[in-house]
N, C-alpha and C positions, 0 to 999 in steps of 0.2 A: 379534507382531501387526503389522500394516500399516495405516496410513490410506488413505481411498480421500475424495481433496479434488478437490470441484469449483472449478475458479477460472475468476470470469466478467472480461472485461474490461469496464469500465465505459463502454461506447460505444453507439448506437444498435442497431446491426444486433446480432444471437446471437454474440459469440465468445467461445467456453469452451474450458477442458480439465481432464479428468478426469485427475489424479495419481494414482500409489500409492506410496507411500513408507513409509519403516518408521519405527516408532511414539519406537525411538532417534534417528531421525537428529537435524541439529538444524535450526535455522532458519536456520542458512547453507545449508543442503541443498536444504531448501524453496525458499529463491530462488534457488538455481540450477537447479532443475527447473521452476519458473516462468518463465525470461526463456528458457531454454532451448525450453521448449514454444511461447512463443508468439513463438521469435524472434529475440530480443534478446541483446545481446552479453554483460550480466551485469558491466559495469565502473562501472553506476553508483551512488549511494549510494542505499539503499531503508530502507524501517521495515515494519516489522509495526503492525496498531493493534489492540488488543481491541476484541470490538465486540458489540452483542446484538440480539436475534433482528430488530431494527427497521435495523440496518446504522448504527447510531450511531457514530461513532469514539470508542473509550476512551483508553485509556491508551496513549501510544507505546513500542514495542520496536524501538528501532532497532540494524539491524545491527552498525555502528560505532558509538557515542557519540559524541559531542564534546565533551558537556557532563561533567563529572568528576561530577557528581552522580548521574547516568544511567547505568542497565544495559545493558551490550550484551546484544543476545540471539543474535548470532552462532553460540553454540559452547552455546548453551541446547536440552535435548533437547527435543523437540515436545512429548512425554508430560508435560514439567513443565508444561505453560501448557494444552495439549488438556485438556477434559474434557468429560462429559455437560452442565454448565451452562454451557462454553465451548467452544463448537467454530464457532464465527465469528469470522475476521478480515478484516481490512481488508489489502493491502498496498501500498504505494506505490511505485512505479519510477520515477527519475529524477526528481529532484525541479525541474528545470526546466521539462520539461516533463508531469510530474505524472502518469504513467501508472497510473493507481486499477485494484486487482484485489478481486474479492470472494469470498474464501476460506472456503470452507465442508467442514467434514466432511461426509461424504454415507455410511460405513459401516465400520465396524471389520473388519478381517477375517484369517484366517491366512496366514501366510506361506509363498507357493506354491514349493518347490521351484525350482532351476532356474530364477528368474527374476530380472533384474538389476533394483536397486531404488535410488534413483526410476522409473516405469515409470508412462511415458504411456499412459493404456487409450483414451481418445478426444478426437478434437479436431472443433473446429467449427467454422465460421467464417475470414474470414482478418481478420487484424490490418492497421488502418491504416496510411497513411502517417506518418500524424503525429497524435498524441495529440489529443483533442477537447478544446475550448478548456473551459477552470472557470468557471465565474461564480460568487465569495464574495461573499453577499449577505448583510448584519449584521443582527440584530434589533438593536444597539446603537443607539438612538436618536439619540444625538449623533454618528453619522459619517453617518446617515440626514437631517441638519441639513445646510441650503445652505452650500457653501464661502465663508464671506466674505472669503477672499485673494486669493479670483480678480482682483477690480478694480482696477484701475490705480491703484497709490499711487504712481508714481515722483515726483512732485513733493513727498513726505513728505522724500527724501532729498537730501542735499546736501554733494557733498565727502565723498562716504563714512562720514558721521556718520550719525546715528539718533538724533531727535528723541524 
């Protein structure tokens, strides 16, 4: 069987591309048919996020780990994490500059002879120069609180002490 994934780039203007990839590969596979389709050199660190029908971010699957607690999902076949009540992710590219993709199943289907897979069926759009800036905006109410360190205390200090 083969996936058939729409993945939108999260920017203003339409740029998508429709994937097909087989249902073994794994999620190192997937991102290199994604930076490849829209581009990109594919040297940078990325994650996967579960995600549901509302585009929430769940849980992170990042390609490499860092953390010794955490799964890589590298070498993780699609088919283990794909299913009928999962088939929305989130993927993240370069995390400096945060390039969001929204990865969606769009159709299950056989696997067509003769043709090399992953296998771009359409693309749309062209991709920016430079990733569109994030705004993280907290419901947390205390970071939502006026900074009171902004004002000038230097006359609190003296000789390097701290009163």
């Amino acid at each position: 069987m083969i996936y058939r994934f729409r993945i939108i780039l999260d920017v203003k203007e339409d740029v998508l591309r429709d994937i097909e990839i087989e249902e073994g590969a794994t999620f190192e596979d997937l991102h290199h048919a994604i930076t490849q389709a829209f581009g990109f050199l594919g040297n940078e660190m990325a994650s996967f996020y579960l995600s549901d029908e509302e585009w929430t971010q769940g849980d992170e699957m990042p390609l490499e780990a860092m953390d010794p607690s955490q799964e890589s999902c590298g070498e993780k076949a699609l088919n283990t994490v794909i299913s009928p009540s999962q088939h929305q992710l989130i993927y993240v590219y370069d995390f400096l500059n945060l390039w969001t993709f929204f990865v969606e199943l769009m159709e299950v289907g056989e696997v067509i002879t003769r043709t090399a897979y992953p296998n771009l069926i359409h693309a749309e759009g062209e991709v920016p120069e430079e990733a569109p800036e994030k705004s993280f905006e907290s419901e947390d109410p205390i970071s939502n609180q006026d900074n009171h360190f902004e004002e000038d205390n230097s006359q609190d200090y003296d000789e390097g002490e701290f009163y």
